[in-house]
N, C-alpha and C positions, 0 to 999 in steps of 0.2 A: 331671255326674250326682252327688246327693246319695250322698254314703256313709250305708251301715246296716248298724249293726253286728252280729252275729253273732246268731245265734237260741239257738244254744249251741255250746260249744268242748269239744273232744275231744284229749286230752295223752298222747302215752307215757310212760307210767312207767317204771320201773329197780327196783333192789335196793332191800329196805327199807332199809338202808344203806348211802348212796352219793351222791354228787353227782348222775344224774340222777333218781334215788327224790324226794331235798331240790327238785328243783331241777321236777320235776312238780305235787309237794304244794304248792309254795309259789307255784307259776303259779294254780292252782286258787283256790287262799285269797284271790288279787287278781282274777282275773275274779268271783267271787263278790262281793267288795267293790265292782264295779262294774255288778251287777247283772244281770251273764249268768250262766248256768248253765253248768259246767265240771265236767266230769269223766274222770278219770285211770285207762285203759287199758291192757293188754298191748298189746306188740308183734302178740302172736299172736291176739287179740282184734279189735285194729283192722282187724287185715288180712281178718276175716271180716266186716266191718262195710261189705261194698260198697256201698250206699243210701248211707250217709252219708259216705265217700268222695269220694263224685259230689254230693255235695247242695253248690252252692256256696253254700247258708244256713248252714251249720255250717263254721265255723273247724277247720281241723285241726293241731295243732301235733305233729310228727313228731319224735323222738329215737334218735339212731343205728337200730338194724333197721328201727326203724318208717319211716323214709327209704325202704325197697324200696316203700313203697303207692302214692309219687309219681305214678308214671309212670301208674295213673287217679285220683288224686286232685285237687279242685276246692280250691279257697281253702285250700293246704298250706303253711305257712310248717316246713320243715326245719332243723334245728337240728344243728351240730356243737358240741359237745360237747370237744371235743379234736382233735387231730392221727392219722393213722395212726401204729402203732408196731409194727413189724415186731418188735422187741426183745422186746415184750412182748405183741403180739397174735398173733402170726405170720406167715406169710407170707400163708396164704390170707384169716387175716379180716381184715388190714391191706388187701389189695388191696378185698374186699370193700365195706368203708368207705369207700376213695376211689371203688369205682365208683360208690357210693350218692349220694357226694359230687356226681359228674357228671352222675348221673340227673336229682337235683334240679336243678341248672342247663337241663338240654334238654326239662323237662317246662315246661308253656305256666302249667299248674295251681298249681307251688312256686315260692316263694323258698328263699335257704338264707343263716340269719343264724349268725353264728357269738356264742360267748359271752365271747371277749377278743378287745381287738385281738395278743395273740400270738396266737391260733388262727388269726385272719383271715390274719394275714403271712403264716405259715407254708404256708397252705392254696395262697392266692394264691401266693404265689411258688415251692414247691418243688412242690406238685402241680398245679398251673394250676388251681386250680377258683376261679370266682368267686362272691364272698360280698357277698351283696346289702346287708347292715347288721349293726351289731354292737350287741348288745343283753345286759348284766351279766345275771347271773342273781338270781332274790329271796332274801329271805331268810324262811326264815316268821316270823309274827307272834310266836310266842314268844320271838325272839331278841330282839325289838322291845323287849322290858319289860327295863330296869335300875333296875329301883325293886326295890333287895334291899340288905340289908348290904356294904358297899363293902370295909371293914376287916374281913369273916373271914376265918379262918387259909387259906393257899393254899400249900399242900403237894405237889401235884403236877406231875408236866412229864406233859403228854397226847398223843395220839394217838389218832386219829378218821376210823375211816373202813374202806375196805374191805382188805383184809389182802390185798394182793397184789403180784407183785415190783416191778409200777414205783411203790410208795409210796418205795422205798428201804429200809424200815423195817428190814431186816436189816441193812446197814450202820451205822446211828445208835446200833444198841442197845451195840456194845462201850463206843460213847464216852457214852451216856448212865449204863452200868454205872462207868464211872470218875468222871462228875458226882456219882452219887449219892452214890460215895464219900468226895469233897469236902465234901460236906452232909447228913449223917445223917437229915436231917428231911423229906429229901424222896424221895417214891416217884413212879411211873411208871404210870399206868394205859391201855390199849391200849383202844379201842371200835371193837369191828366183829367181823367173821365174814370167811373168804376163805381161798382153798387154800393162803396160806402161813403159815395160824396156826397149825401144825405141827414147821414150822421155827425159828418164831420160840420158841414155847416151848423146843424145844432147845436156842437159842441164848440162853436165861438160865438154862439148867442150873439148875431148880428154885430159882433167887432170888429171894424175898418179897418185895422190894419191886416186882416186876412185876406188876402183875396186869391178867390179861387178863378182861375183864366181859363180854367176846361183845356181840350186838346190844341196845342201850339204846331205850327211848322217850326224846319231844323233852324231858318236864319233868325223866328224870333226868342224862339229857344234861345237861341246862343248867346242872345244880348240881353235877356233875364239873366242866365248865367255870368256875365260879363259885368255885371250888378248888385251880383251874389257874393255876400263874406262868408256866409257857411251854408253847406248844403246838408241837409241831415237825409235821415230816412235810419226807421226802427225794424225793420225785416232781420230778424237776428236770424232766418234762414235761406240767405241772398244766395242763389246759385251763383253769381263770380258781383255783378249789377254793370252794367255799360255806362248807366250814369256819375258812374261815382266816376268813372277814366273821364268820361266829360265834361265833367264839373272841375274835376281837377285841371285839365289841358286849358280851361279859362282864370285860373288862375282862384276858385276857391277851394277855402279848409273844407273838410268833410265832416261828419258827426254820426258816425257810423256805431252800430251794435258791437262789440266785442266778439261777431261770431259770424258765422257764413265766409264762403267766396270772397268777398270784397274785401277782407284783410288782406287777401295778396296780390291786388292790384299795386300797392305803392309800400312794401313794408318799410321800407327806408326810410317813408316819410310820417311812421306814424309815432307822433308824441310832437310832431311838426307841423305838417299840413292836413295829417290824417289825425281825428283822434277820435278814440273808442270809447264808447257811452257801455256803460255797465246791462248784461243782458235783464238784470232784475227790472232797467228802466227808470229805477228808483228816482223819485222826483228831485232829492235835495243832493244825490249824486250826478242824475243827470245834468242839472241844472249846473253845477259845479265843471263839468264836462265843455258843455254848450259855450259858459262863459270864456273859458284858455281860449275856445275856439273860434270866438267871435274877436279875442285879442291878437291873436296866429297873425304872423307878417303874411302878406301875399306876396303868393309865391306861384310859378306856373311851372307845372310838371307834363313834362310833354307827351304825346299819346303818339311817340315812334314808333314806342312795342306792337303798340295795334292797329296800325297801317292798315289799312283794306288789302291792299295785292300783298304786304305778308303773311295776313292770315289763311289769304283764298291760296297764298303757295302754301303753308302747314297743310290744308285741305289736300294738295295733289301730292304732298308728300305721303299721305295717308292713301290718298287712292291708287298710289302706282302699288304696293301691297295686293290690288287684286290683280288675275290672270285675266286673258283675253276675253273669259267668254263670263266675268264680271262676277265670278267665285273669289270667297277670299278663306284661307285655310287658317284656321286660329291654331295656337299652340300651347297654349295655355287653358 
C-alpha cells in the first residue's frame, strides 16, 4: 500500500520556556517546510479534540500528558521527553508518566519514540517500556543563522531554561560566584521563569552580576547567546536539552553534567567546546571544569542535524509505519 502523508499534524506543546514549548514550535516550523499544515496544542485542548483523535488522516504527535489520549487515538506517534524522576516529579506524577509510557506501547493507534538514545536505555531497561525509534529533537530556524559578528565582546556564562530543582542550578551558583571572582569582566545571566527562582535569587544575596531576565523571545535569546562564553546547566538527568544544540550553533562552550541526553548532541566536541562537570558537582572539581571552559576557543557547531523539516521528515518516516486506518503493528 502506497503511503500518504498526513492531511495535517497536531503537536503538544509545553511551557513557553522549555524544551518541550522549543521542541513543539520547531516540529511545526518543519512540517510547514514540507508542506503539511501543523499546529501546536494544549495537553487539555487535544484531549477535547475527539474527531481528530480518531481521524487516521491527521498525524497526532503527543508529549508527556498529552500521551493519556493514546489509548483512542489513531496515527499517534508519543513522545518521551525524558525519564521518570521521582526526585523531582514525585511519586504520583513519576508513576503517572511511566503508566503513560505503557499506554502507549499496548495501544494498536501509538508509537513511542523517545528523544536520545539515553532516554531510550533508560526507559527500556529500568522501566521495561519499549521505544519504537529514537528521533533528536529540532532546532528552530533562528538558531539556523550564524551570519552575525563572530569577534564581539562575550561576557557572559548563561543559563537557559526552566528554573526548577532538577536544573541543578542552585548548586552551580556558589562555584560560578567564585568564577566570577576570578574574572572581573564576566557576569552571569539566568533566562527562564519556574518555582525555584526564588531561591535562587536568595542564593546570590543581591549580587549584580547575576541577573535574572525571566522569560525572553527567540531573537533576544539568540543575542544573550551571541554574548555567551559558556553555557552551563547542572540537570545530570537532561532528556537530550535543545539548549545546549543552541547555545552551541552561537558559537558557545557548554559546561554540562557528565550524564543525561545532552552528551550526544556534540560527542566530537567534547573535551573542546563541550565540557563535562563531574556529576558529584563537587565545588573545587567543578570549578576546575568551568575555568578550561571559559578558556575554550570559540568555536561554532552548526545545528544542520536538527533542521526543523529534517526532523518533522524522521517524524513521517516513523508515521508511514502505520496502515490506513492509523494501526500500527509492533514486533517486538
Amino acid at each position: 500500500m502506497q503511503y500518504r502523508k498526513p492531511e495535517g499534524v497536531l503537536i503538544t506543546g509545553g511551557h513557553q520556556l522549555g524544551g518541550v514549548g522549543s521542541f513543539a514550535q520547531g516540529l511545526r516550523e518543519g512540517f510547514l517546510d514540507l508542506g503539511i499544515q501543523a499546529q501546536v496544542v494544549s495537553p487539555k485542548d487535544m484531549a477535547c479534540r475527539f474527531r481528530d483523535l480518531r481521524n487516521p488522516r491527521i498525524l497526532k504527535i503527543l508529549s508527556t500528558t498529552g500521551v493519556f489520549a493514546s489509548p483512542v487515538a489513531r496515527r499517534a506517534i508519543c513522545v518521551a521527553h525524558g525519564i521518570p524522576c521521582i526526585a523531582y516529579q514525585g511519586l504520583l506524577r513519576a508513576s503517572l508518566i511511566t503508566s503513560s509510557f505503557h499506554l502507549a506501547n499496548r495501544c494498536l493507534g501509538s508509537q513511542l519514540i523517545a528523544v536520545s538514545e539515553y532516554t531510550a536505555s533508560h526507559l527500556e531497561a529500568v522501566f521495561g517500556v519499549c521505544v519504537d525509534a529514537v528521533i533528536l529533537n529540532p532546532v528552530k530556524r533562528i538558531y539556523q543563522d550564524v551570519d552575525f559578528n563572530a569577534s564581539q565582546r562575550r561576557d557572559y556564562i548563561t543559563y537557559l531554561g526552566r528554573l526548577t530543582p532538577s536544573k541543578g542550578l542552585v548548586r552551580l551558583l556558589p562555584v560560578i560566584r567564585d568564577l566570577l571572582g576570578e574574572v572581573p569582566s564576566m557576569r552571569m545571566c539566568i533566562i527562564g521563569e519556574g518555582p525555584e527562582k526564588a531561591a535562587l535569587i536568595k542564593a546570590v544575596d543581591g549580587d549584580a552580576r547575576f541577573e535574572f531576565l525571566g522569560n525572553l523571545d527567540d531573537i533576544t535569546t539568540r543575542e544573550y547567546l551571541r554574548q555567551t562564553k559558556v553555557f552551563v546547566s547542572g540537570n545530570k538527568v537532561e532528556g537530550l536539552g535543545i539548549t545546549y544544540i543552541e547555545a552551541l550553533s552561537q558559537g558557545c562552550a557548554i559546561a554540562m553534567p557528565a550524564g543525561g541526553g545532552g552528551v550526544e548532541v556534540a560527542l566530537d566536541q567534547v573535551g573542546t567546546q563541550v565540557h563535562l562537570l563531574p556529576l558529584s558537582l563537587e565545588h573545587g572539581q567543578t570549578l576546575s571544569v568551568l575555568r578550561r571552559a571559559l578558556h575554550s576557543d570559540i568555536h561554532f557547531v552548526p545545528a544542520t542535524a536538527y533542521t526543523p523539516s529534517r526532523v518533522a521528515k524522521a517524524y513521517l518516516d516513523i508515521d508511514a509505519r502505520f496502515d490506513a486506518n492509523g494501526r500500527f503493528c509492533r514486533t517486538r
